[in-house]
N, C-alpha and C positions, 0 to 999 in steps of 0.2 A: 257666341257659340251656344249652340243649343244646347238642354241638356239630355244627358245620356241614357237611356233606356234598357237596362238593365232584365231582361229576362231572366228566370229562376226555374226550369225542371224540378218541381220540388220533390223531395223523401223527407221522413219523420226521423230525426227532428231535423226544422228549418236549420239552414245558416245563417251566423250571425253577422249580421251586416249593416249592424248600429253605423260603423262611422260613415254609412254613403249618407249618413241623411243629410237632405238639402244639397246634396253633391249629384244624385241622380235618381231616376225613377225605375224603383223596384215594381216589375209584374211578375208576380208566382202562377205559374200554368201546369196544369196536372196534363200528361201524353193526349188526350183526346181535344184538351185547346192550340196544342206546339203548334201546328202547322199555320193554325190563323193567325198567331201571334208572332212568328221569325219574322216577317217583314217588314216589322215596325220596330224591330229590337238591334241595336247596335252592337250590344255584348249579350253571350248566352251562358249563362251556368248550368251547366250539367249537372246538377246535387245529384239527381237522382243518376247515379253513374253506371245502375245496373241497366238501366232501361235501353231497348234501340230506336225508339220513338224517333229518335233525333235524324235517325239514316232514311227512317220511313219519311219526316214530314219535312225534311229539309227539301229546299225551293228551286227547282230545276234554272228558272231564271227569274228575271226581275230582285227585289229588295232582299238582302239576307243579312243577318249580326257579321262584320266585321272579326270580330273576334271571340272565338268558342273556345271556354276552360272547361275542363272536366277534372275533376277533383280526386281522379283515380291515376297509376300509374299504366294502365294498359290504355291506348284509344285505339282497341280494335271494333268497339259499337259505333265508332265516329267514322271510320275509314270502310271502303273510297267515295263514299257519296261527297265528303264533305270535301276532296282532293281535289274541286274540279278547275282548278288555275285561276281562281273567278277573286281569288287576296284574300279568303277568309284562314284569318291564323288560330291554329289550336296549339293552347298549350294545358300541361298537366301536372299533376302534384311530385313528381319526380322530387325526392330526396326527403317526405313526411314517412314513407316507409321503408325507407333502406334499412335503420334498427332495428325496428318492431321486427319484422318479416328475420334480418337475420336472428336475433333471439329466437326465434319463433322455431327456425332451423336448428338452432343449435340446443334446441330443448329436445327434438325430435330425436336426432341425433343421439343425444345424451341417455335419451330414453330405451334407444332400442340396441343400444351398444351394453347399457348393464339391465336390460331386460326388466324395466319396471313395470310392465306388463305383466307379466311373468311373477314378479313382485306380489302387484295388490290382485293377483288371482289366486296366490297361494294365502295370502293374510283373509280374504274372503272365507276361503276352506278352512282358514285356523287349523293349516299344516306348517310346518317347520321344515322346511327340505333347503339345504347348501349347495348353491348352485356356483359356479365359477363365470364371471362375466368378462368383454373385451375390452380390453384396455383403446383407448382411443387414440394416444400420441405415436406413431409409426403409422397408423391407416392410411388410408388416399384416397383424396376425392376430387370428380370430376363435377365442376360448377359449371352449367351450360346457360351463358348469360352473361356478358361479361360489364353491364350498366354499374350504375352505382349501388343497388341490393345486390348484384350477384358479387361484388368487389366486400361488399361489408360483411353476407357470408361468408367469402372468403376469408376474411381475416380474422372471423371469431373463430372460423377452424382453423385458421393457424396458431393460434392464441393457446391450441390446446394441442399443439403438437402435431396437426393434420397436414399431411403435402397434399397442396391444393393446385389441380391443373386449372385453369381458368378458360374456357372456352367462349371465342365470339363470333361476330361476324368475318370481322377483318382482324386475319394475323400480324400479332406484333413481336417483332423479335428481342426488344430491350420494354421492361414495364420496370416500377419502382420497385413494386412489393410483390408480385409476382412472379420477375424474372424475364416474360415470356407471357403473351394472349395467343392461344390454337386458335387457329382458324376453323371454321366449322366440318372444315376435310378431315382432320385429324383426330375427331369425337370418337371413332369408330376404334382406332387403335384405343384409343385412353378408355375407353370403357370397360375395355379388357385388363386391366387393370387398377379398377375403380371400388375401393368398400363403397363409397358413397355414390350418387350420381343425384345429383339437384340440379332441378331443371328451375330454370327464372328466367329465361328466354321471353321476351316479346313473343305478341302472336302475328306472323305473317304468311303468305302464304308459302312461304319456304320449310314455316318452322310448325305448321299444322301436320299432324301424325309422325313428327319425326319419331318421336318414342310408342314403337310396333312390335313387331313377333320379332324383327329380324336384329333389332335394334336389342331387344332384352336378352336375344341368343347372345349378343357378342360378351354380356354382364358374367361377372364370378359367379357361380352358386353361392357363393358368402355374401354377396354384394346387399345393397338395401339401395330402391330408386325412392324420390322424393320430390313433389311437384308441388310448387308456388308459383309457376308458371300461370297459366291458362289453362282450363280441362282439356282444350282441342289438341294441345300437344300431345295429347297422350291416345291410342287405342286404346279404349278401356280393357276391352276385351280380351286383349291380346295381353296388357298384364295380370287378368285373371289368372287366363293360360299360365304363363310364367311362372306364377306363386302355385297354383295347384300343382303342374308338375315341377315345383322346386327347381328352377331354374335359375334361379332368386330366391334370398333369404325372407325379405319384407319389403314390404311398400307403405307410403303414407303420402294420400292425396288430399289436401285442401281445396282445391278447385275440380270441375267439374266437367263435360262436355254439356249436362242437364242440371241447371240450379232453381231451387233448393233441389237435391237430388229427393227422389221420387220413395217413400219409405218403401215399397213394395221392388226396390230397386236391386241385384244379385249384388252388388259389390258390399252392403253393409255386413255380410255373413263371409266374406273369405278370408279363411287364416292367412294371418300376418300383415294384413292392410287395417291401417289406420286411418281414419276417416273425418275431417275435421271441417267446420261447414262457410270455408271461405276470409278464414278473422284472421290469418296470419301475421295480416298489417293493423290489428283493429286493438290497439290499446286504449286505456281510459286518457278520453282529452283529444281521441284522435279528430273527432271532426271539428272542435276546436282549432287546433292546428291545424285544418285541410280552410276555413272561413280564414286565418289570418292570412294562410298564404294566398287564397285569392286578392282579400283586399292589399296585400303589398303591391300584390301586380295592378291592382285596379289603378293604385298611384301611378305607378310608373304608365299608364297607360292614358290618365287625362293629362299629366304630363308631356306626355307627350316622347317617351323614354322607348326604348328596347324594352320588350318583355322579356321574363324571364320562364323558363323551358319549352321554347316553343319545338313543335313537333317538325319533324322532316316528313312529310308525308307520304314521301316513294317511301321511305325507309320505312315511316311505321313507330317511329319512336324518334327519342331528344338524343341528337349525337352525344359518345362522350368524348371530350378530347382526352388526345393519349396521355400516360403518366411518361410525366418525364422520366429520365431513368438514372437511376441513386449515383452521384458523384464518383 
């Protein structure tokens, strides 16, 4: 057997990939080498998982990597180029930021429910004002994304007393910890009765602009939207709209339609929108975690094994199977 040819997409800092040594041959290629170099490489790592290089120089026909990790939880820079029935398998970091990203939520959350904001603007003024904040256990929220972050968001706002609708693809009428998965028909009622609405939806093309003018009408004036999603889910603009004429209470975007978002860009100035630049899932050690879990799979793969999260590529994302449902 030959040995394996390991392509690397690189971003600073490398991944760590001590144990291939002698097991296969690493080439690290910056976007302007990708394209000469796919046809000679067996396996590709996507380090650099912001880039789309990959869709641009991937190979119409002849020789391509067998198998494409991407070390992010969304492969919408991979898809449909790489979809073309030709047996190259992608699979992705699915389950390094399911915590992170929920923490991440439920600081936000935490934040804008007793107005810490509000908070360190008045200790700024070295003013004293007693303000009454919301209490969080009775609230309700709509988590639109029903994978294993939108399930782990869910459950730290259960933890605090939150009834969490769970919204997915496909309707489930028995879940363990949920009760019940909405199907994506049923968003529009639930939102109407939503303090929260977190979006962590995959990006397909189903789920690009689902959140617009018509979609934020249907929200409480009390409500608070929150995206860890994808920026393209959202009309920017139309949640400007929304917050300026108070249609909505606040917003807090981490992802973008434009990244790094542009400093000369309207949305860093609108009341009530929180702005954070994409780290939801980026705790210390994360890329750590993101090089071990490649190399687990890299076993299972000169092995000769199943890998693990591999992508459905109509779908856009790693199925989940259902939760069975509590005895």
């Amino acid at each position: 057997m030959s040995e394996t040819c390991l392509l690397v997409l690189d971003d600073e800092p490398l991944p760590r990939l001590d144990r291939l040594a002698g097991r296969a041959r690493v080439v690290h290629v910056d976007e302007k080498r990708l394209a000469d170099q796919l046809p000679h490489a067996d396996v590709l790592l996507v380090w650099d998982f912001l880039s789309d290089a990959v869709r641009d120089a991937w190979p119409g026909e002849g020789p391509r990597p067998r198998w494409v990790h991407t070390p992010s939880a969304g492969v919408d820079r991979l898809l449909p180029e790489l979809a073309d029935g030709r047996g190259t398998v992608i699979t992705n970091a699915r389950g390094i930021f399911d915590r992170p990203i929920a923490e991440y939520v439920l600081g936000l959350v935490l934040a804008m429910a007793k107005d810490f904001r509000g908070t360190w603007e008045l200790q700024r003024q070295r003013r004293w004002r007693h303000r009454e904040t919301f209490r969080l256990s009775g609230t309700r929220a709509t988590v639109v994304g029903s994978g294993p972050i939108g399930r782990e968001i869910g459950r730290s706002l259960m933890a605090l007393g939150v009834k969490v609708d769970l919204v997915g693809r496909t309707p489930r009428n028995s879940d363990a910890e949920f009760g019940r998965v909405h199907g994506t028909g049923a968003m529009r009622t639930l939102l109407g009765q939503a303090d929260w609405v977190i979006c962590v939806a995959p990006l397909t093309e189903e789920s690009k602009g689902m959140f617009d003018a018509g979609t934020f009408a249907l929200m409480k004036p009390e409500a608070h939207f929150l995206n860890v999603g994808r920026g393209q889910h959202v009309v920017e603009d139309d949640l400007v709209d929304a917050l300026l004429r108070h249609r909505i209470k606040g917003a807090a975007l981490d992802v973008f339609g434009e990244e790094p978002l542009p400093a000369d860009s309207g949305l860093w100035d609108v009341p009530g929108l929180l702005i954070s630049p994409h780290m939801s899932g980026d705790t210390v050690g994360w890329r750590d975690d993101l090089s071990e879990q490649f190399l687990d799979n890299f076993d299972r793969w000169e092995a000769g094994e199943p890998l693990l999260n591999v992508v459905d590529t109509e779908l856009g994302y790693v199925p989940t199977k259902p939760e069975s449902p509590a005895p």
